[in-house]
N, C-alpha and C positions, 0 to 999 in steps of 0.2 A: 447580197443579203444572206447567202448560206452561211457566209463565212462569219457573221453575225452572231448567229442562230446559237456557230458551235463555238464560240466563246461564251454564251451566255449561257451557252448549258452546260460545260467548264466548268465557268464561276460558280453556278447553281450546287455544281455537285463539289465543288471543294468548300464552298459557305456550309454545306450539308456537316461533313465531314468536321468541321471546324466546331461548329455549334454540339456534333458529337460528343467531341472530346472535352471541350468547355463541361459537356453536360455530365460527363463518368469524371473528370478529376473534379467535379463540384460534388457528383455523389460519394466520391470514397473521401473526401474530406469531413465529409457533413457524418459518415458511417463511422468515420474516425473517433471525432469527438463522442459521438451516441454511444462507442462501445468503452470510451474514459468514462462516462460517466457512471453506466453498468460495473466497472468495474472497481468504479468507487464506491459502489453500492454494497461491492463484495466486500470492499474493506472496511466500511464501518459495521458490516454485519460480524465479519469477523472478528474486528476489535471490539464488540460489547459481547461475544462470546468468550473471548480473551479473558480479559477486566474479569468476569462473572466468575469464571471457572478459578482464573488467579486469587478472588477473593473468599470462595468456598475452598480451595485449598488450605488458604491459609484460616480460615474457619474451622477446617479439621484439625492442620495439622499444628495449627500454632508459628509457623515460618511460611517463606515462602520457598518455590521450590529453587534451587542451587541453579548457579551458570555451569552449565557443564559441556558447553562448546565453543570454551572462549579462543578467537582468533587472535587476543594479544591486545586487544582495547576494550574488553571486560564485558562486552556486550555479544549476549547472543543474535544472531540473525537468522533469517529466514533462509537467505539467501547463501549460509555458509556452505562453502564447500569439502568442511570435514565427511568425517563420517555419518551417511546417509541416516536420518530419525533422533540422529541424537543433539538435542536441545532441550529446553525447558520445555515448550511444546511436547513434545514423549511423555514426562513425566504426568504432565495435565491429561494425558490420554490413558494410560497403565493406570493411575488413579481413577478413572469413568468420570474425569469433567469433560471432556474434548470426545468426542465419536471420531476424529479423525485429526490429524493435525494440519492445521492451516496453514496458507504462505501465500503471499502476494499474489495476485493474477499474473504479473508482469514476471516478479521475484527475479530482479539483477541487480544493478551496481544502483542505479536511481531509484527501483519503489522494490519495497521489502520492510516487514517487521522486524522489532527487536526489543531486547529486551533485557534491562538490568536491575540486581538486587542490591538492596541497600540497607544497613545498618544501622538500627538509632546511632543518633546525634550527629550523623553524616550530614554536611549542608546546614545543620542546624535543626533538622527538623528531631521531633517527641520520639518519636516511634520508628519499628522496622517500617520502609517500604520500600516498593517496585516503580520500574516506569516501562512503560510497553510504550511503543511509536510505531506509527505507520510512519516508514521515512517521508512521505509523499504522496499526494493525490495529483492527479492530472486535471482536474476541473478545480474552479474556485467555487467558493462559499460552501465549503464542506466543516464541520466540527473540526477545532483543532484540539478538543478536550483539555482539559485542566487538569493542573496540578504545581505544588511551586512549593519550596521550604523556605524559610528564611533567607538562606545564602544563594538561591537560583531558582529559576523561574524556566521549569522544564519544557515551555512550548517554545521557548526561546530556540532551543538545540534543533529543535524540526520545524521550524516557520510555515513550511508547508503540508505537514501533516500533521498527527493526531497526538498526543501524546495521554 
């Protein structure tokens, strides 16, 4: 009957142990998601600060402001690894629309801003404009914003993020 005893309180303490770790890989998952979704929170805040500033720019200045950190497909990003500040983000900031310049929470190959200017009658559309995207959110049912010319339909390019 001892020998019983210390089997069951064995089992007793590895069932422990087991339900433990059941319990911390249940929490860091569940922590996981709670902080995609915070930090999707940062990025639509940041792209209606974006949008706004971009649009008071061009309210000033009459254009919007120049790609001036292009890596060779004409889009600026967040996530370039040129020379540190220099993007369109800068100039939004050196003008006092931006207090700071913003960049992804994550900002690598999969979630990052970005950003390209366009020329009337480019795609078809009337007038100069811009397209800013968050490349990607982590959670669903997030805004994928609009926007589309004639010839293209801009949320197409980012299906899972913002455009």
């Amino acid at each position: 009957m001892g020998d019983y005893n210390g089997r069951g309180n064995t089992i007793s303490k590895i069932l422990i142990i087991v339900v433990m770790i059941a319990a911390i890989v249940f929490g860091a998952s569940y922590m996981n998601k709670r902080w995609g979704k915070l930090r999707d929170v940062r990025r639509q805040g940041d792209a209606r600060a974006i949008v706004e500033a971009l649009d008071y720019y061009y309210s000033q200045y009459g254009y919007y402001p120049t790609v001036s950190d292009d890596d060779g497909d004409g889009w600026d990003k967040s996530n370039d690894a040129g020379v540190e500040g220099i993007n369109f983000l800068s100039e939004l900031v050196t003008s006092g629309y931006l207090t700071a310049i913003p960049f992804d929470p994550l900002n690598d190959d999969v979630y990052y801003y970005r950003y390209k200017k366009f020329a009337k009658g480019e795609y078809g559309c009337d007038d100069d404009f811009y397209v800013f995207q968050i490349a990607r959110f982590e959670t669903s049912g997030n805004s994928l914003g609009y926007g589309s010319c004639p010839n293209l339909d801009w949320t197409k390019i980012a299906p899972l993020g913002y455009t």
